[in-house]
C-alpha positions in Angstrom: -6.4 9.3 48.4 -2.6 9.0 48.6 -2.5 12.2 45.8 -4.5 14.6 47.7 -2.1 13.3 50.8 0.7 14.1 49.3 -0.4 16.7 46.9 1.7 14.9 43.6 1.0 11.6 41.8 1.3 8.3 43.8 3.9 7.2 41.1 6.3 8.9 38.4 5.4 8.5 34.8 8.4 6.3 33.8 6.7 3.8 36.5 3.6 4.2 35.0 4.9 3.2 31.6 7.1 0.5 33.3 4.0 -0.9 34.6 1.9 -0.8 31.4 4.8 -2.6 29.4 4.6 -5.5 32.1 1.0 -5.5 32.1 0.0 -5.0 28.5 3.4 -5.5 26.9 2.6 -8.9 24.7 -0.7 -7.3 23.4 1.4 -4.4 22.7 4.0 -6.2 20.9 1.8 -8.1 18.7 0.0 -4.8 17.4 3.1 -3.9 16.2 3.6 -6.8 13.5 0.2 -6.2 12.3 0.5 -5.8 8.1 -0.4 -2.5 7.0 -3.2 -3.0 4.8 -2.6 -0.1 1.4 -4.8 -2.0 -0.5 -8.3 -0.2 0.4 -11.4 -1.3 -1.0 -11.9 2.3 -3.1 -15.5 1.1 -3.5 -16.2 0.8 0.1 -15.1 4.5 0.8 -17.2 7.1 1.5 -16.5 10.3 -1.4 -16.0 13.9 0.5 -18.9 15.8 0.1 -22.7 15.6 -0.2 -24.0 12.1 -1.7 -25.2 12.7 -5.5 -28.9 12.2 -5.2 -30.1 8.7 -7.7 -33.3 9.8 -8.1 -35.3 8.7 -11.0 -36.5 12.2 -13.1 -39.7 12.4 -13.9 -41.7 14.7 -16.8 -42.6 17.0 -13.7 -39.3 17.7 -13.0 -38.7 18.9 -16.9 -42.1 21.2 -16.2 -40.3 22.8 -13.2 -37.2 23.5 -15.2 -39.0 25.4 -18.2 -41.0 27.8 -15.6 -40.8 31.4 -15.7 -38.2 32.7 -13.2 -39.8 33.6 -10.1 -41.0 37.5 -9.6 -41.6 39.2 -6.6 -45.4 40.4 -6.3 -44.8 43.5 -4.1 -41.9 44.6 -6.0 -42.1 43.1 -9.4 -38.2 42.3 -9.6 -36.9 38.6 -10.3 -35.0 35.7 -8.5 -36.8 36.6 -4.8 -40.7 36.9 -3.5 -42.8 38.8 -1.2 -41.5 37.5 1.9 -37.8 37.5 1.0 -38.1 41.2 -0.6 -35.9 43.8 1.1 -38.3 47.0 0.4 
């Protein structure tokens, strides 16, 4: 209410950080002797990327892999079908 009174901020920002340092200033200082930990578990990360799929292959999957490439029936041309063909 006092802002819209006055039109500016009820206090500077140097009391605002005064304030917060008095407040919040031993949680503050213990943060800061915190150990960096460099020593990441690499197996616990999470690779960049889409996740490789484990899937177990089956002898379908070899059947799918020998077909014919796939022909378009209205045009007869290769590597699209009827509903993807531009004519």
């Amino acid at each position: 209410m006092l802002f819209h009174l006055l039109s500016s901020p009820a206090c500077s920002p140097p009391a605002d950080k005064a304030i917060a340092l008095i407040l919040y200033g031993q949680s503050l200082l213990a943060t800061v002797r915190w150990a960096k930990n460099s020593s990441r578990d690499k197996e616990r990360l999470r690779g960049r990327g889409r996740p490789k799929v484990n899937r177990i292959r089956n002898e379908m999957d070899d059947l799918i892999e020998h077909q014919p490439p796939q022909t378009c029936s209205k045009c007869g041309q290769q590597g699209h079908n009827k509903r993807r063909c531009g004519k």
